[in-house]
N, C-alpha and C positions, 0 to 999 in steps of 0.2 A: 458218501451221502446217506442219510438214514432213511430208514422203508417207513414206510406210512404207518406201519404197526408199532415200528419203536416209537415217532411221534404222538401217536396217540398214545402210548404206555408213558412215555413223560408228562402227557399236558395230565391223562389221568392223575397220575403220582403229585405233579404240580397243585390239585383240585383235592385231593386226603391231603396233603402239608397244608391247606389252606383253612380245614378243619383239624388241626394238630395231633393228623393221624400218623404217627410215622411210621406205618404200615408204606406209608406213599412210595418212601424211600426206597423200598426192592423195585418202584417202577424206572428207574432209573439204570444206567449202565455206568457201574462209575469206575472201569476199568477206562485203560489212555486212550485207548480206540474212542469210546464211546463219550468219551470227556473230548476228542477233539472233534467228532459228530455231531455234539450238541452245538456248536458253533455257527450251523446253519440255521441254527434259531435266529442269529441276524437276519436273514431273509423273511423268515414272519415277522419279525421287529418294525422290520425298515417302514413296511406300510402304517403302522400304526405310528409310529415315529413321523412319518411326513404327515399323517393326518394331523396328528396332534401340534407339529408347527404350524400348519396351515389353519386351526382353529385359534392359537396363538395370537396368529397375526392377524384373525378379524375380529381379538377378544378385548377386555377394558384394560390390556395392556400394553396396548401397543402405542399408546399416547404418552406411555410415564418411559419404558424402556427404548433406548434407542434402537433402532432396524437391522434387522440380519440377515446375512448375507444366508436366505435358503439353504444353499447349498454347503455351504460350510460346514453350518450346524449339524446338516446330516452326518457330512464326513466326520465331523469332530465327535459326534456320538457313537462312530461307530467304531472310531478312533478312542477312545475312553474307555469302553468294555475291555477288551483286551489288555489294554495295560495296566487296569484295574486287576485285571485277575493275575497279570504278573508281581502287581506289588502284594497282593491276599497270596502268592506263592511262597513269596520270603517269608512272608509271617505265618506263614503255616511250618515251615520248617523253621524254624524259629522257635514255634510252637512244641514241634516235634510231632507235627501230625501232619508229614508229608505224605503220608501212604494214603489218606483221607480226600488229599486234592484232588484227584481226578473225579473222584464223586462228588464232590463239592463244584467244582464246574457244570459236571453234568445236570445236577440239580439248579444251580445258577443261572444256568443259561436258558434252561428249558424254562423255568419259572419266571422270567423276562417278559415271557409273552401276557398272561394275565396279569402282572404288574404295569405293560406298556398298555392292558385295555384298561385298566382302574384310570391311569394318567390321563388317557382318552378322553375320560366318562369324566373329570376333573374337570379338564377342560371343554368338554362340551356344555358340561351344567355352567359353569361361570360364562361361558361366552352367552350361552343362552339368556341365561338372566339378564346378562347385564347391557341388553335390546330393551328391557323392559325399569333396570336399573340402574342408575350409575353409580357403581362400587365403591368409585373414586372419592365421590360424597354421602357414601353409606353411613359415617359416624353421623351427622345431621341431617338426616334421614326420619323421618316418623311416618306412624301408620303403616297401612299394608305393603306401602314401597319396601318399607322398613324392615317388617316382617319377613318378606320376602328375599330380599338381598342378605339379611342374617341367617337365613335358616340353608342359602345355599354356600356360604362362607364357610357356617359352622358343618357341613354338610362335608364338603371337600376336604376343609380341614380333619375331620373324622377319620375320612377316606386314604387323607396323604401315612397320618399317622397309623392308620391299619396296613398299607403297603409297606412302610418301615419295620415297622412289627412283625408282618410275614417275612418281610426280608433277614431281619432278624434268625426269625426261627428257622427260615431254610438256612440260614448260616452254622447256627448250632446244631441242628440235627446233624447237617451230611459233615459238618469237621470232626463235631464230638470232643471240644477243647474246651470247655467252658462258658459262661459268661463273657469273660474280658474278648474274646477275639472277633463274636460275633457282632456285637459292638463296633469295632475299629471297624469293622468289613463294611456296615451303613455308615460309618461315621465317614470314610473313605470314598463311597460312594454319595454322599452327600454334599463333601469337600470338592469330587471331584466335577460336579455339576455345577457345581459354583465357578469353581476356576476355569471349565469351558465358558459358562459366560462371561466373566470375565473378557477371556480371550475374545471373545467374537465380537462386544462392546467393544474392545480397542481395535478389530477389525473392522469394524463395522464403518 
């Protein structure tokens, strides 16, 4: 389990990569010890992860998506990390930047948590609004409803796309492979969020 000071020396590190300081990067322990450490970052996740279903399911989406099974979802999300970072294992040797992986987890995992509070604050702001707006008929929409339900659209959408972007960059800093790899690591991670839902729509 890690001490308190190594968690603060990653969420720090996680807070310089967020400003593309890659000073951030020595906050990090990216030997195998400390790349299997970071893995108790699930446990900070998890609450933010239940909140963020739990806003989900009082938000303008839960009249278009069909209903999930709570508990599922959790497991299957926390189910999805890990195997994620099995399949960014092969591609990293692959790559030829297996020596790299362990710091690339460490950094991966720790930087989950302010990524799981941006999704939070996502889905806070749209549920919020959309008490005062209906999302659903945002295109024929005018006036201040109008205004309003656009600017927290365009608000999130900003936001999703910044979390990608940091994701991004914590990917290439801590591999140090390129372009192309840091890429596939969001692309994978995006793929792989889909096909949990997926999944849980046909459990559902």
């Amino acid at each position: 389990m890690p001490s308190l000071v190594e968690i603060w020396r990653a969420l720090h590190g996680a807070w310089r990569l967020l400003f593309l300081d890659t000073r951030g990067l020595a906050e990090f322990d990216g030997s195998r010890s400390g790349g299997l450490r970071s893995f108790w970052a699930i446990a900070l996740v998890l609450p933010l992860n239940i909140a963020i279903v739990a806003i989900d399911r009082l938000g303008p989406t839960e009249d278009i998506l069909p209903p999930h099974n709570v508990i599922l979802q959790l497991i299957g999300l926390m189910i999805a990390w890990p195997v994620l970072l099995l399949v960014i294992y092969a591609l990293a040797r692959w790559y030829g930047r297996a020596e790299r992986y362990w710091l690339f987890v460490a950094t991966y995992n720790w930087t989950q948590i302010p990524l799981a509070t941006a999704a939070l604050l996502i889905a806070a702001m749209l549920t919020g609004v959309s008490a005062f707006v209906d999302l659903a008929a945002l295109p024929t929409a005018t006036g201040s409803v109008a205004l309003i339900g656009w600017t927290a659209v365009l608000a999130a959408v900003a936001l999703e796309v910044a979390v990608y972007a940091y994701e991004w960059y914590v990917a290439w800093v801590s591999l140090d492979a390129g372009i192309a790899l840091p890429i596939i690591v969001v692309l994978l991670d995006i793929a792989s969020g889909r096909a949990l839902e997926k999944i849980l729509s046909a459990l559902a």
